[in-house]
C-alpha positions as CSV (number, residue, x, y, z in Angstrom):
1,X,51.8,94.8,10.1
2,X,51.2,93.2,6.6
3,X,48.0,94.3,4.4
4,X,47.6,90.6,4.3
5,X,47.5,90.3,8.5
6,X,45.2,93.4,8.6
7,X,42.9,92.2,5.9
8,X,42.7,88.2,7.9
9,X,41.8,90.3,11.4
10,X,38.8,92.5,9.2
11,X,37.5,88.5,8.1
12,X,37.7,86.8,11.8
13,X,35.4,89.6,13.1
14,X,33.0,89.6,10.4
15,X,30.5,87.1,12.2
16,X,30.0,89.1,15.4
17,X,28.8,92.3,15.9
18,X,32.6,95.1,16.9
19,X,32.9,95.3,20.7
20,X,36.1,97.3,20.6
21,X,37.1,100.0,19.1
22,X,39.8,98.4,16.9
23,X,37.0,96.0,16.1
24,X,34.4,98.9,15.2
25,X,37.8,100.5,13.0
26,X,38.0,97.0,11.3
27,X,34.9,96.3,10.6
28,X,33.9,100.0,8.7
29,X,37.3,99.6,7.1
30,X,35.3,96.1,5.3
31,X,32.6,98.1,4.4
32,X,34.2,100.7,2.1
33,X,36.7,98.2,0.9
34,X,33.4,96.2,-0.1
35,X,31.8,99.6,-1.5
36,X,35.3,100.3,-3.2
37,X,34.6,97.1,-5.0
38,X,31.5,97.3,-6.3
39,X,33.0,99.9,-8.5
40,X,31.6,103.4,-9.1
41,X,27.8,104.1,-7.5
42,X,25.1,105.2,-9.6
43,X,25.4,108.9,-8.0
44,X,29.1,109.1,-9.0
45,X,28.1,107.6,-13.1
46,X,25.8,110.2,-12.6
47,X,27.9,113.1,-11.5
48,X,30.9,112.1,-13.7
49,X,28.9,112.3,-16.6
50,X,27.5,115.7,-15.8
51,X,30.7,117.0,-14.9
52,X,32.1,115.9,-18.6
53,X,29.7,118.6,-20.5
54,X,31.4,121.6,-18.8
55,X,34.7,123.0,-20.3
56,X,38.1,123.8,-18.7
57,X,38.5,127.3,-19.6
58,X,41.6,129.0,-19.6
59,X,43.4,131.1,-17.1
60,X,43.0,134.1,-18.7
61,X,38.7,133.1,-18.6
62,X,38.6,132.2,-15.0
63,X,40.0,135.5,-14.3
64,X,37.3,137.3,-16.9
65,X,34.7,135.4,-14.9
66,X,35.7,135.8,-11.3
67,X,36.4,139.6,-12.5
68,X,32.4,140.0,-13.4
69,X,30.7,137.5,-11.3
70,X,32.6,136.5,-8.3
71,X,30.1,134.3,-6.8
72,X,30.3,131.9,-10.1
73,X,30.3,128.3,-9.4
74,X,29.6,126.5,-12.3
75,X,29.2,128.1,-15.3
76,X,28.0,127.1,-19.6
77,X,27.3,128.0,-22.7
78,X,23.3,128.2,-23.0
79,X,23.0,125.1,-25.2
80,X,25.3,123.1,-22.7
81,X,22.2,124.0,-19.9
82,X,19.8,123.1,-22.2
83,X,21.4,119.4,-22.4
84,X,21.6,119.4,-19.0
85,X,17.7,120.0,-18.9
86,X,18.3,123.5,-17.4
87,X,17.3,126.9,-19.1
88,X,18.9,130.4,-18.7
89,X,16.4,132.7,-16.7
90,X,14.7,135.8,-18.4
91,X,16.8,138.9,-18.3
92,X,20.2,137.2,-17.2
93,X,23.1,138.7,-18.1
94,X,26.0,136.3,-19.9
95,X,29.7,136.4,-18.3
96,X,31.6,137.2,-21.5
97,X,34.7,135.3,-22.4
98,X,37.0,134.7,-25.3
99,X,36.4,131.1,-27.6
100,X,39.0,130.5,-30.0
101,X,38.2,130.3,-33.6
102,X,39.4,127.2,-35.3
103,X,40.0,126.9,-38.8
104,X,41.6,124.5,-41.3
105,X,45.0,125.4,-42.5
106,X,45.8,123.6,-46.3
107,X,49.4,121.8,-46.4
108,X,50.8,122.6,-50.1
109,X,50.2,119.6,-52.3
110,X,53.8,118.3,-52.1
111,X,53.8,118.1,-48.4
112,X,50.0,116.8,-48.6
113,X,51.7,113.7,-50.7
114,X,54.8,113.3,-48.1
115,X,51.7,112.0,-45.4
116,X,48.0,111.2,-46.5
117,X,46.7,111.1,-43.1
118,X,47.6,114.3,-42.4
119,X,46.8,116.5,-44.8
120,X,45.2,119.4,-43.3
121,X,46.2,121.3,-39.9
122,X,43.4,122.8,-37.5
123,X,44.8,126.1,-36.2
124,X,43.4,128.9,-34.2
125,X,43.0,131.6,-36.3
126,X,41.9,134.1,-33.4
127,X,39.3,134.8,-30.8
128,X,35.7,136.2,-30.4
129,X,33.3,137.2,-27.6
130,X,31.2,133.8,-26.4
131,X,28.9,134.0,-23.2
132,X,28.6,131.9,-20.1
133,X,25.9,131.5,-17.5
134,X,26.3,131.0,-14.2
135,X,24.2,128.3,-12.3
136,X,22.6,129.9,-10.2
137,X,21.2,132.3,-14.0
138,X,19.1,128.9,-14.5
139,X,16.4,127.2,-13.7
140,X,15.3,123.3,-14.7
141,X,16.8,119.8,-13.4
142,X,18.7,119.3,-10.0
143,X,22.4,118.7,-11.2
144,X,23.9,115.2,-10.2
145,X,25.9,115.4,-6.8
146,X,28.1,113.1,-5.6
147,X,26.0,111.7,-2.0
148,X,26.3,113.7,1.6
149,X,27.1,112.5,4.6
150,X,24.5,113.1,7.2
151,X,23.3,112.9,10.7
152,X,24.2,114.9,14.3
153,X,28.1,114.5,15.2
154,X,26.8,116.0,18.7
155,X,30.3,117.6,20.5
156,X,32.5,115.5,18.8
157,X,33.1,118.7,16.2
158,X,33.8,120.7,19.6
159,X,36.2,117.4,20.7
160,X,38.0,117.6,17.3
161,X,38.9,121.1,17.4
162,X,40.0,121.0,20.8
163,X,42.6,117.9,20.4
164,X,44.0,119.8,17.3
165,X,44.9,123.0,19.5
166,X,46.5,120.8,21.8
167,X,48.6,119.6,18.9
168,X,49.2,123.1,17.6
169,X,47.4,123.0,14.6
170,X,45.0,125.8,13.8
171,X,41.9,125.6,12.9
172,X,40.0,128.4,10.8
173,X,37.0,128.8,8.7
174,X,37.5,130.6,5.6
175,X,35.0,131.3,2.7
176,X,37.5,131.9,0.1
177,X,38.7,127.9,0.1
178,X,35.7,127.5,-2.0
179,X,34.8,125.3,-3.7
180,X,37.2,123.0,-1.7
181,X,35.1,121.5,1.6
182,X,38.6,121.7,3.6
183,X,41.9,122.5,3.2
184,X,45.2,120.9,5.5
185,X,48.6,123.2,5.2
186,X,50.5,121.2,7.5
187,X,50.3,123.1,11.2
188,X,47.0,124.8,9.9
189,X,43.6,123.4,8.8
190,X,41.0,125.6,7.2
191,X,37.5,124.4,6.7
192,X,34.5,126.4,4.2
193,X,31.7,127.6,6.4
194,X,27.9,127.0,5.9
195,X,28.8,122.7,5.4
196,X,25.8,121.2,7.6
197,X,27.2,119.9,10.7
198,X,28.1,116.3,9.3
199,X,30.0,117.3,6.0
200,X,32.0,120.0,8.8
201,X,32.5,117.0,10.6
202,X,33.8,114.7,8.2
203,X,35.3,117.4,6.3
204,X,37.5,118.3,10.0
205,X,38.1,114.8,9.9
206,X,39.5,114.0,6.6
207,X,41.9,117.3,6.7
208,X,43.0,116.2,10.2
209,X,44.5,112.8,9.0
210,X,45.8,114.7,6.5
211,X,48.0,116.9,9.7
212,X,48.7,113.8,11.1
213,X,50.2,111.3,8.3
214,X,51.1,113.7,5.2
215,X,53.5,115.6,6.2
216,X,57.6,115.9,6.3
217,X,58.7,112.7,4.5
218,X,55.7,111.0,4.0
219,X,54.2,113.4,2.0
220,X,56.8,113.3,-0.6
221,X,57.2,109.3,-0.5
222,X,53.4,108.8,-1.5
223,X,51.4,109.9,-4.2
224,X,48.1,112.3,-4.1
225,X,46.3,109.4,-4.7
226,X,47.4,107.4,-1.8
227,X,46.7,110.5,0.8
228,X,43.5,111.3,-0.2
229,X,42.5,107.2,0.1
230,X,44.0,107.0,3.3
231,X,42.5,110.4,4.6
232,X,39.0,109.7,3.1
233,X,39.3,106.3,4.7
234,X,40.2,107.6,8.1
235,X,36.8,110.0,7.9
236,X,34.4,107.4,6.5
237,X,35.9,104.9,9.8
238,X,35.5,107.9,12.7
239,X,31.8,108.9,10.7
240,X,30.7,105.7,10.6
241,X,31.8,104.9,14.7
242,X,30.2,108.4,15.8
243,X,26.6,107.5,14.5
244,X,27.0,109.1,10.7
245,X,25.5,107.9,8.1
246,X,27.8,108.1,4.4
247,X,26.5,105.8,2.5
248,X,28.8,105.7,-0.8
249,X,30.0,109.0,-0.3
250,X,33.1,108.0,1.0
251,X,34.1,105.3,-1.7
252,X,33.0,107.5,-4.5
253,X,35.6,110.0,-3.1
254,X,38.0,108.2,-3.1
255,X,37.4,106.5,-6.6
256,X,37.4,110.4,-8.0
257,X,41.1,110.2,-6.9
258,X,41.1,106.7,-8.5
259,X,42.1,105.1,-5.9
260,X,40.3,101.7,-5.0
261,X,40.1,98.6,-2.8
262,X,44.0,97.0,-3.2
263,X,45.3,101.1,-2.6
264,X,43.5,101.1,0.6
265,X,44.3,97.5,1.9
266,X,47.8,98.3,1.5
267,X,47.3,101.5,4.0
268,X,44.9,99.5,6.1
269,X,47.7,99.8,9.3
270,X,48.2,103.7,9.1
271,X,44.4,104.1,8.6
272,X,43.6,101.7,11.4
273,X,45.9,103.6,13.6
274,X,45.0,107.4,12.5
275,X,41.3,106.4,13.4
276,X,42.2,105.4,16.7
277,X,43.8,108.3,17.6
278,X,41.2,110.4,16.2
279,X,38.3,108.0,18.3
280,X,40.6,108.5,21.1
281,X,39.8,112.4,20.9
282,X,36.2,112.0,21.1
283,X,36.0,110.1,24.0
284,X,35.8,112.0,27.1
285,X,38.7,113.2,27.8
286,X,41.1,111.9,30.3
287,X,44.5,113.3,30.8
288,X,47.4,112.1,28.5
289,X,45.6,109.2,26.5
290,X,44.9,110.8,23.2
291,X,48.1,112.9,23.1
292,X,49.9,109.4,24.0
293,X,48.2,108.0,20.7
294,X,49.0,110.8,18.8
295,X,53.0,110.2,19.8
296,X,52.4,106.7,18.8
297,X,51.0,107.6,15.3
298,X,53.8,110.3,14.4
299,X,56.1,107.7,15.3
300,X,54.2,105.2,12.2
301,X,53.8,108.1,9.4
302,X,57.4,109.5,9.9
């Protein structure tokens, strides 16, 4: 089926309120692609710019940091915090790393002449002690976060779990996949404990359309773009039709990945169908359906 069929059949139920389930998958489909084109929420602006004051620090400092604080999150300089409206608490010790030191290196005149423009090299000249703070050493301003989904998926995380042993994929909760929500392996999920029930849930979902359509061939003939749309997609559809409420969190997701409305019309028929299956799960079981589905959708992302 065409983007182009998939996106008419989303327009023709538009006026009336979803009666079906493929209706329900349609019409939530609409609603992120509309969200998707609105461009970036407030809470992502927000979040993005936050998120550009902090440095990438080298291998060689993530280690120094995990080594002397291994419950570090998020960690700055102390004037970075301050700009952030956050101050360093009384008696806090700083996580000490190595900052380069950059200098200026003089060309000889001669070569100066060869090229104006570049006259003058900055090279690192060698390395000092520089101190970090963790976030959780502060105090101030609430930090921009990208919006939560919330309300009660009920059993449906119970229903989830279940369906995936009976496709043999394991399912384990694992601290050390931090700061990652959920993580999919392909035969093996694992999901970070302490989530409240509705990121688990959504979290369990996205990882599971990961299991189902990135794996084997697929995964290599698309991009990490693409799978992340189409697996954020899937969990913002099965949220939505259980009773959860994600406002933009979905779309800003997927927009982090840069992905955006024309990516996910194009996977509309693989999303569509990966809900399904996963809607089928939820639904009180009755012998053979979902697994049925699930044939049926291995059969689309091989």
């Amino acid at each position: 089926m065409s983007s182009t069929a998939n996106t008419s059949t989303i327009a023709a139920i538009d006026s009336k309120k979803p009666n079906t389930k493929q209706e329900l998958i349609a019409a939530n489909i609409k609603l992120l692609i509309e969200q998707l084109e609105a461009g970036k929420s407030d809470a992502l602006t927000n979040y993005l710019t936050a998120m550009s004051r902090f440095h990438n620090y080298s291998f060689g400092n993530v280690l120094e940091i995990a080594r002397q604080m291994p419950t570090a999150t998020r960690v700055a300089g102390f004037w970075t915090w301050k700009n952030l409206g956050r101050s360093v608490k009384a008696g806090q010790k700083g996580i000490r790393i190595l900052a380069p030191i950059v200098g200026v290196r003089r060309k000889k005149d001669e070569e100066a002449e060869k090229d104006i423009t570049k006259q003058n090299t900055r090279v690192v000249l060698g390395f000092r002690n520089a101190y970090v703070f963790d976030v959780s050493q502060t105090d101030g301003v609430d930090l921009p976060e990208l919006r939560e989904v919330t309300g009660d998926p009920g059993e449906n995380i119970d229903r989830l779990a279940a369906f995936l042993k009976a496709q043999g994929i394991q399912l384990v909760y694992n601290e050390k996949i931090a700061p990652a929500l959920g993580m999919s392996y392909g035969g093996r999920i694992a999901i970070l404990p302490g989530q409240s029930k509705a990121e688990e849930f959504s979290t369990l979902v996205h990882e599971t359309a990961h299991e189902l359509l990135h794996k084997a061939e697929r995964r290599t003939a698309t991009t990490k773009t693409v799978r992340e749309t189409e697996a954020e997609a899937v969990a913002f559809v099965v949220g939505k039709a259980v009773g959860l409420v994600a406002g933009t969190a979905s779309a800003d997701y997927i927009q982090l990945y840069h992905g955006n409305a024309s990516l996910l019309a194009e996977s509309l028929e693989v999303i569509q169908q990966t809900a399904s299956v996963i809607l089928a799960a939820l639904e009180p079981p009755i012998v053979g359906e979902a697994a049925a589905e699930a044939a049926e959708l291995a059969e689309v992302a091989a």
